[in-house]
C-alpha positions as MATLAB code, in Angstrom:
seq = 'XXXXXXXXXXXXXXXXXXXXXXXXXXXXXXXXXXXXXXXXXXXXXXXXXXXXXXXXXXXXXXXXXXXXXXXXXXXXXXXXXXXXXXXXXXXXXXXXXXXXXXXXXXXXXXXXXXXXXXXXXXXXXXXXXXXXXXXXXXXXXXXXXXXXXXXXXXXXXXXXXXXXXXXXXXXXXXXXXXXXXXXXXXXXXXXXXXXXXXXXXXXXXXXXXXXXXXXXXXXXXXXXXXXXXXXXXXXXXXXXXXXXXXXXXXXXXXXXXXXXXXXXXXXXXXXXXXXXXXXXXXXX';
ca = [
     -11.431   66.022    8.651;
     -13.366   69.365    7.396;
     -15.225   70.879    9.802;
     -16.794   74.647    9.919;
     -15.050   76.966   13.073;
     -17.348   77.592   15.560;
     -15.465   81.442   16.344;
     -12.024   80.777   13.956;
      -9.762   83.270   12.847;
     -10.693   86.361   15.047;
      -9.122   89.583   13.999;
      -7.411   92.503   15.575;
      -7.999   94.282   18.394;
     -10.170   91.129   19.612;
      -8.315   87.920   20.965;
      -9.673   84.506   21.050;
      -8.750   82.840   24.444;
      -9.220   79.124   24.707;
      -9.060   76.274   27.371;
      -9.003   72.757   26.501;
      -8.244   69.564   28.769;
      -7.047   67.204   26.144;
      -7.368   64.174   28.273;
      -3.534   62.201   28.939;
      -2.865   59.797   26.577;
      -3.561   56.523   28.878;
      -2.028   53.261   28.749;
      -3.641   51.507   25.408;
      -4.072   47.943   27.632;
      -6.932   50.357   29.405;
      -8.525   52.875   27.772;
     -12.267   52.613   26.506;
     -12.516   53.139   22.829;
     -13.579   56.599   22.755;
     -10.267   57.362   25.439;
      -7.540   56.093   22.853;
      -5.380   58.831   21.687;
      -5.082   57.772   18.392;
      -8.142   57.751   17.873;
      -9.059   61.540   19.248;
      -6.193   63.173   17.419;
      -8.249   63.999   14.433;
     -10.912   65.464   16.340;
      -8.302   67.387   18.378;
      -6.264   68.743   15.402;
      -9.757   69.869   13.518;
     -10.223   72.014   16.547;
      -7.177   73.526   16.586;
      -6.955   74.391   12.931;
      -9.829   75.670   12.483;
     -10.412   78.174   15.900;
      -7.129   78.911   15.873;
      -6.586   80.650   19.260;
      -4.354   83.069   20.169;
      -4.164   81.860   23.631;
      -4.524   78.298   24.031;
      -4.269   77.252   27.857;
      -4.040   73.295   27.688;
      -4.216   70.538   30.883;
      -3.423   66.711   30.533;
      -0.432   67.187   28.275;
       2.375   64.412   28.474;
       5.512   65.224   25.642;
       4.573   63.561   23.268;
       0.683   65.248   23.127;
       3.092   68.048   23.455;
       4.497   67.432   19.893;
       1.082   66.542   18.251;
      -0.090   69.875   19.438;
       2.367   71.959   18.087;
       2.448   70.457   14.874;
      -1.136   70.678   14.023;
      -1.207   74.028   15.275;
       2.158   75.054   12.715;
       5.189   76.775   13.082;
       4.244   80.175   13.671;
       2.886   78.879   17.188;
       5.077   78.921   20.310;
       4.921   77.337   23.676;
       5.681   77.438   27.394;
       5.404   75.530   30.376;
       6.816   71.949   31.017;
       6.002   68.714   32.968;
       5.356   69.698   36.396;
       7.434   66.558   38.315;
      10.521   67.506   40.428;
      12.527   66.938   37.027;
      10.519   68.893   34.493;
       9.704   65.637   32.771;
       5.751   64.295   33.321;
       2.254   66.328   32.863;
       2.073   69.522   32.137;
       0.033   72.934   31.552;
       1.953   73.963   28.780;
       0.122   77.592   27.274;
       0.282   77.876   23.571;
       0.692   81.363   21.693;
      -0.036   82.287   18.228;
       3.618   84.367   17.348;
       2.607   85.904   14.556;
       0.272   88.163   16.571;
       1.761   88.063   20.527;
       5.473   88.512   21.559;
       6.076   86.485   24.745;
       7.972   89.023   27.340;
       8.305   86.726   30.289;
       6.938   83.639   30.950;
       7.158   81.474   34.699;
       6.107   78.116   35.720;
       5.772   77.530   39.547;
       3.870   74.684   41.537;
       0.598   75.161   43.373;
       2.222   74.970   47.286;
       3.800   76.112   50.341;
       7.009   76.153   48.562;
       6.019   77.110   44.405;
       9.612   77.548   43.421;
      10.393   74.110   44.001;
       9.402   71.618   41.118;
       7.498   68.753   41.644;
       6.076   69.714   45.241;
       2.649   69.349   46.860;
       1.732   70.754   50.119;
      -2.241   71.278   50.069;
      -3.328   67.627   50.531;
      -3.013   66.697   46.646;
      -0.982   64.082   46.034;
       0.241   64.930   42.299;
       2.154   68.280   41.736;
       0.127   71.140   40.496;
       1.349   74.174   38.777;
       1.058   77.202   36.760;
       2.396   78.497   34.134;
       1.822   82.430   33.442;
       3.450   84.587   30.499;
       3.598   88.093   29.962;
       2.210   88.978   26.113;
       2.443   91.702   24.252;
       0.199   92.179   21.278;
       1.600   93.305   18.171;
      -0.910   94.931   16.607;
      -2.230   97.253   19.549;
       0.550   97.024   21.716;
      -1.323   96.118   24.560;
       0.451   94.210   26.969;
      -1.123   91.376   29.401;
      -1.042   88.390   31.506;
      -2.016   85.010   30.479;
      -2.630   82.373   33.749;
      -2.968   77.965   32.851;
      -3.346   75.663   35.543;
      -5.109   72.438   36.480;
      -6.345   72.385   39.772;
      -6.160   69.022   42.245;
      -9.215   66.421   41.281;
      -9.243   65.432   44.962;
      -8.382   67.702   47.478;
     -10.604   70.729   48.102;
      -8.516   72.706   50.260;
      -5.512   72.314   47.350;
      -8.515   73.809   44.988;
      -8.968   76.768   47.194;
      -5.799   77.571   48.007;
      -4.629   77.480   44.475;
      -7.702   79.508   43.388;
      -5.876   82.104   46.049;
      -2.763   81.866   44.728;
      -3.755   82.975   41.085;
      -6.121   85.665   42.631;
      -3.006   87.467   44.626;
      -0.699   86.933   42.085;
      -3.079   88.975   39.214;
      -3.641   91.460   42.287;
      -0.137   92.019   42.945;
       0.495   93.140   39.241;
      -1.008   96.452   36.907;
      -1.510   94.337   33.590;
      -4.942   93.058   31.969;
      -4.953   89.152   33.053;
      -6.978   86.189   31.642;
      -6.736   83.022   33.099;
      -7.348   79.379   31.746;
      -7.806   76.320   33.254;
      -9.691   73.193   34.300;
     -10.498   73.880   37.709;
     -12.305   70.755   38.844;
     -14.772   72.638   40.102;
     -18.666   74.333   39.672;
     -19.828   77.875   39.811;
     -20.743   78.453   43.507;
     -18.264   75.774   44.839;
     -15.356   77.189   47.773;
     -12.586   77.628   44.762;
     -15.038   79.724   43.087;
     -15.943   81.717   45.317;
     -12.062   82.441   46.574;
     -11.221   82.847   42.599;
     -13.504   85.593   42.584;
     -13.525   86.879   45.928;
     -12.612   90.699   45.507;
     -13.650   91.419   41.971;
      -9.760   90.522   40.659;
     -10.750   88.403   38.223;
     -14.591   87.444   36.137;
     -16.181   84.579   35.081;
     -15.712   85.307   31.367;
     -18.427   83.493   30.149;
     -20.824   85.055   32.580;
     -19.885   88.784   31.436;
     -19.775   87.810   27.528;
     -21.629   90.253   25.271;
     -22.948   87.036   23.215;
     -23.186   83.698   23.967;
     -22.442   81.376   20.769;
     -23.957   78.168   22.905;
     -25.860   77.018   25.685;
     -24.024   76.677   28.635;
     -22.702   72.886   28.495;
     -21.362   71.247   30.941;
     -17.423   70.874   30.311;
     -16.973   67.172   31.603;
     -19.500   64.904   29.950;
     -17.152   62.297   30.104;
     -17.723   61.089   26.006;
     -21.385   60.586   26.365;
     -23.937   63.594   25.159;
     -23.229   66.936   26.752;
     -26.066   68.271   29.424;
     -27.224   71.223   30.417;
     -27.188   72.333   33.691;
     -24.321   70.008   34.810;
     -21.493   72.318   36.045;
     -19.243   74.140   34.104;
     -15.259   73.006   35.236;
     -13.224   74.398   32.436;
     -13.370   78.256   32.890;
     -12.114   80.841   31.379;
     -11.532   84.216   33.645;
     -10.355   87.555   33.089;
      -9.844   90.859   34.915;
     -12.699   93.533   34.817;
     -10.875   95.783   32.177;
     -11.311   93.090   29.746;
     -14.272   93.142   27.408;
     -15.450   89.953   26.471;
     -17.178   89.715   23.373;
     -17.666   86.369   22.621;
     -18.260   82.742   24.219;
     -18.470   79.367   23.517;
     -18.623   75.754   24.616;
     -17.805   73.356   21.917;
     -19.608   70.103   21.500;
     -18.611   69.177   17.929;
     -17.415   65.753   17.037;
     -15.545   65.859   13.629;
     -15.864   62.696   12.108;
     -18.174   61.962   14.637;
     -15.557   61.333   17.483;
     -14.948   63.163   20.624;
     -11.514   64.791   21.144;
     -11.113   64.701   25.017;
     -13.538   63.766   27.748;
     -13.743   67.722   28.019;
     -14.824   70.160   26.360;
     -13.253   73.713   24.854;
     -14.206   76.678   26.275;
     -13.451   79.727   24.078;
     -13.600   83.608   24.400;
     -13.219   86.547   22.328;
     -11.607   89.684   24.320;
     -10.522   92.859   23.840;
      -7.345   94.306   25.887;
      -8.001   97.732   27.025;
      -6.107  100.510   25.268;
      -2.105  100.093   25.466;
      -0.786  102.730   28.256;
       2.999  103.829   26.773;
       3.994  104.189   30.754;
       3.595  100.420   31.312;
       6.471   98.592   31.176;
       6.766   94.792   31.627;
       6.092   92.804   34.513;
       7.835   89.590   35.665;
       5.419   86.683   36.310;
];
């Protein structure tokens, strides 16, 4: 279905970073109309071919939304991250890449717990595994190297939120590279996971600190009925303060006149700081 890009094809140095909770395909005996997968992949593939991210941190994916995604967004895309059960298999956060323009270095997917190198475990009071998946990406046009953070934080259990949002906050501290994060955080600007996300000044509320705002600022949950203002902004993108964003958006288009996900997308346009010849790659 045509429909006109709301940022598209941004070019070099600038990245376009992107979050989008595609909603699990559900069991067809229960899903309202507007929730049936087949009838949202349209909507879902016009986004993706025409804003064309770079960075495209996804939550809600089961294999074969896997496959749908990477098809409509072509072959020169790549992918990483898996299911995050105890066997790999399941939901995921997988974080897509646009290869033409960003070599993957490194990439790691650990769970959001006491014990993160163990698949498939929960420790925080959620009751479904959480995870992340980070990668290390090197642009090839600038060189600039960086770190790119997906996760989807626990829907329940506010103590899991925090302590996650503490996880991804050491781990960008503990390492020298530019970081953006992605991710549907179930959770408002102001709430405890906030707050710990941004504690020390590690990472930014992108969309607060972007140069222009494309959109109002939408709530990112409106469930298939009319986005509001004012409701609370879940989906979020962050990045670290030597990031300049440029550009932000919350898209509310329905191509065809259908929804894609019970979220929205939240995009940004960046721009890594210079490339420093001294840095060398960092493990996740």
């Amino acid at each position: 279905m045509p429909v006109s890009a709301l940022i598209g094809q941004v070019d070099a140095p600038d990245l376009q970073i992107a979050t989008f909770n595609i909603r699990r395909r559900m069991p067809p005996t229960l899903p309202r109309t507007a929730d049936q997968w087949s009838a949202r992949t349209p909507a879902i593939a016009a986004f993706l071919s025409t804003e064309r991210p770079h960075v495209l941190g996804t939550q809600e994916v089961l294999p074969g939304q896997d496959r749908f995604i990477r098809a409509a967004l072509g072959e020169d895309y790549r992918r990483v991250g898996h299911g995050r059960d105890a066997d790999g298999q399941g939901e995921g956060c997988p974080l897509y890449y646009d290869g033409t323009r960003l070599e993957l270095l490194s990439w790691h997917q650990s769970a959001l717990s006491d014990t993160p190198e163990s698949p498939g475990s929960h420790s925080w009071g959620n009751m479904t595994p959480r995870v992340l998946v980070g990668a290390v990406l090197r642009d090839r046009v600038t060189e600039a190297r960086f770190l790119a953070i997906n996760t989807h934080f626990d829907n329940v259990s506010r103590r899991s939120r925090v302590l996650s949002a503490r996880t991804i906050r050491q781990l960008v501290a503990e390492q020298s590279l530019p970081a953006v994060m992605t991710g549907d955080l179930n959770s408002g600007e102001g709430t405890a996971p906030l707050v710990e996300l941004f504690a020390d000044g590690t990472l930014t509320d992108a969309w607060s600190i972007a140069r222009d705002r494309l959109t109002p600022e939408w709530g990112t949950f409106p469930d298939y009925a009319a986005p509001r203002l004012g409701r609370k902004r879940i989906d979020w993108v962050a990045v670290t303060p030597d990031i300049e964003v440029r550009r932000a958006a919350i898209d509310t288009r329905r191509p065809g006149g259908v929804w894609a996900s019970d979220h929205l997308p939240v995009q940004a346009v960046v721009r890594l700081p210079s490339a420093e010849p001294s840095v060398a790659p960092h493990d996740v």
